[in-house]
C-alpha positions in Angstrom: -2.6 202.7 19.8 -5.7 200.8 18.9 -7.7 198.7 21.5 -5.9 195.1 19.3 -2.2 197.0 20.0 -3.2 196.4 23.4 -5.2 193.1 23.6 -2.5 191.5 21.6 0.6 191.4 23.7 -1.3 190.6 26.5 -2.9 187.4 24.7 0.8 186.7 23.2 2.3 187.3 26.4 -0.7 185.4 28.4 -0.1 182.1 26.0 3.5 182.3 26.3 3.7 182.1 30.1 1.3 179.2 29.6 3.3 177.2 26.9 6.5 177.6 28.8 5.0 175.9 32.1 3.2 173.9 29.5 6.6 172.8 27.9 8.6 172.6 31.2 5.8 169.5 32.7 6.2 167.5 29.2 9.6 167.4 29.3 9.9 166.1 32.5 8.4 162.5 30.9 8.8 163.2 27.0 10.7 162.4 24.6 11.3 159.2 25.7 14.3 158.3 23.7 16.9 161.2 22.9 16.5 163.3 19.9 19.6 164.7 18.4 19.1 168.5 17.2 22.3 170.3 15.8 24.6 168.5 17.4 22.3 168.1 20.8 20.4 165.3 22.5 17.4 166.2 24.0 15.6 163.8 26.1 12.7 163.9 29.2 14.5 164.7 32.8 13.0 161.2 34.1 13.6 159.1 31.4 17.6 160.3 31.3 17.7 159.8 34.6 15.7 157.3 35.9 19.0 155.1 36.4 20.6 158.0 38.4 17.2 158.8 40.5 16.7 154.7 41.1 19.8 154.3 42.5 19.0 158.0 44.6 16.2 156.5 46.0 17.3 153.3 46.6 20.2 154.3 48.9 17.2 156.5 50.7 15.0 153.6 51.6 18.0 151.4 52.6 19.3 153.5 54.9 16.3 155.5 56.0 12.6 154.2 55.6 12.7 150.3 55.3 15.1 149.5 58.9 15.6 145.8 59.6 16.1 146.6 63.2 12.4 148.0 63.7 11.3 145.4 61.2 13.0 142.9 63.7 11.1 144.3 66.9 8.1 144.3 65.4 7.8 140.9 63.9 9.2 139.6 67.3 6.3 141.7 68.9 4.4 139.5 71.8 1.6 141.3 70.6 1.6 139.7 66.9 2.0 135.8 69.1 -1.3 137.0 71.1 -3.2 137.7 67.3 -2.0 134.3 66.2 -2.6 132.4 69.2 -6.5 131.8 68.6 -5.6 130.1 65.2 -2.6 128.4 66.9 -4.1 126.6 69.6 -6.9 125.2 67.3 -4.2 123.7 65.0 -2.8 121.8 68.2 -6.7 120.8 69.8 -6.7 119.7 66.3 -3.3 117.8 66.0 -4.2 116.5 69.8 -7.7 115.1 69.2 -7.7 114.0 66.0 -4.2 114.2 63.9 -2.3 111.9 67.3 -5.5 109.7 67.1 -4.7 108.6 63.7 -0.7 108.0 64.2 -1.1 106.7 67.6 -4.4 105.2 68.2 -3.2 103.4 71.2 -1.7 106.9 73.2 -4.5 108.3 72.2 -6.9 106.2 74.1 -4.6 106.9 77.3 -5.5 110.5 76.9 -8.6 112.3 78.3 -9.4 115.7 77.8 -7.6 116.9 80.8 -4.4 115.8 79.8 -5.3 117.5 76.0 -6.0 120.8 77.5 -2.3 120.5 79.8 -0.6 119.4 77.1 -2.4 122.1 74.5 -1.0 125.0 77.3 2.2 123.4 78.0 2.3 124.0 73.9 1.5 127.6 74.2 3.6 128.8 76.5 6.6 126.8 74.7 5.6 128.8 71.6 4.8 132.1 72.9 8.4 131.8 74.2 9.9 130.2 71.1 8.2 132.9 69.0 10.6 136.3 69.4 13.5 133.8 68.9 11.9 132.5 65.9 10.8 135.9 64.1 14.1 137.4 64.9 16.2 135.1 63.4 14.3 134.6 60.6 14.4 138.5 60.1 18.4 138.3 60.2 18.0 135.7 57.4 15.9 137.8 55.4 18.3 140.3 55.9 21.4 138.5 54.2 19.1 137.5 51.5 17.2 140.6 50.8 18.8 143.6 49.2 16.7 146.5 49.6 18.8 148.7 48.2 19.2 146.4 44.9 15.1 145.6 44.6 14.1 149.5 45.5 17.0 150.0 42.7 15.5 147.9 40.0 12.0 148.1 40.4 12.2 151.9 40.1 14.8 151.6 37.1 13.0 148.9 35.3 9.1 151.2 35.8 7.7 152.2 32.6 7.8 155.7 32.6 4.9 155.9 30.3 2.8 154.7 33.4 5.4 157.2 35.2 3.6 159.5 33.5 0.3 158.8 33.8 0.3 158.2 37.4 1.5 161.6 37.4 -1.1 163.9 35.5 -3.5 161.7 37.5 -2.5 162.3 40.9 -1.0 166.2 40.2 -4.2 167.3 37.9 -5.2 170.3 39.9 -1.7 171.2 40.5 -0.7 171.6 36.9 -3.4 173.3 36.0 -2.9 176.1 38.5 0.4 176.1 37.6 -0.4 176.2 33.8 -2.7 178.8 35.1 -0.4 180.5 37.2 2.0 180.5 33.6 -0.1 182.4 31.9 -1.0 185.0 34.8 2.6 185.6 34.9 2.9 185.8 31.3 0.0 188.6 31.1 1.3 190.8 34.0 4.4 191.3 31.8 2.6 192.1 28.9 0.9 194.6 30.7 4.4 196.0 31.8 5.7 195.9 28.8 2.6 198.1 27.5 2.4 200.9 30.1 6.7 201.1 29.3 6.2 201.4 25.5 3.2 203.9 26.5 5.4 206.2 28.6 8.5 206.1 26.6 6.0 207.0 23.0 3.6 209.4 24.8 
């Protein structure tokens, strides 16, 4: 056998492994709309099931990333009062001094800043305690409004898969290639095999 009865397979064999891996990423995305060949349709894994994988991972978050019940706990956190209250108690100096001035210039006049600063506390700790009562029920009106499920469901069914796509080859770059790579490694060692069988069963 000449030295291009040997090269050949392997470069056939090397491009092969390649194209299939090659082959196997685009038809995860493409073609977008089903092609009918003899009697088949062919159509990208995503894009014929994009419905079916929607709905998949809509039932997943629902039930398992996006809980109401930690939501509830956290919103109702003391914590997230104490990161508000700054903010909060300026609003009521505010409302005190200036805002009660205006709509009640008389009761205003009857009140010095000692009586602000009791009634700005007295405020504050009515709130802090009004607070956990306020976050959770407005979580378990959320909840009755707000179907996770659903939204996850549609906003997944409804993505372009285009942009599917390109997110995709963007974020998985080195992986394909070593996988394209890895393809046409593949591809050569069976070549190769194929070679050193044909050259023991001929020699």
């Amino acid at each position: 056998m000449t030295a291009l009865q040997y090269i050949l397979p392997l470069v056939i064999s090397a491009f092969t492994g390649w194209i299939v891996i090659r082959l196997s990423i685009t038809f995860l995305f493409r073609p977008l709309k089903p092609w009918s060949v003899a009697g088949f349709k062919i159509q990208g894994i995503i894009p014929a099931n994009q419905q079916q994988v929607a709905e998949k991972i809509g039932k997943l978050v629902s039930a398992e990333m996006f809980s109401m019940n930690t939501l509830q706990q956290k919103a109702a956190d003391p914590e997230n009062f104490n990161k508000l209250k700054p903010e909060i108690e300026m609003h009521i100096d505010q409302f005190l001094r200036v805002r009660l001035k205006d709509t009640f210039p008389m009761l205003s006049m009857l009140m010095g800043d000692k009586t602000i600063n009791q009634l700005k506390t007295a405020f504050l700790l009515e709130l802090e305690n009004l607070f956990p009562v306020l976050m959770k029920n407005y979580i378990t009106t959320l909840e009755k409004d707000l179907d996770i499920e659903k939204t996850v469901t549609q906003k997944i069914a409804g993505f372009p898969v285009p942009k599917m796509e390109e997110l995709f080859y963007i974020s998985a770059k080195k992986q394909l290639c070593k996988a394209q790579l890895a393809g046409a490694l593949i591809g050569l060692l069976m070549g190769l095999i194929h070679i050193l069988i044909n050259t023991q069963l001929y020699s």
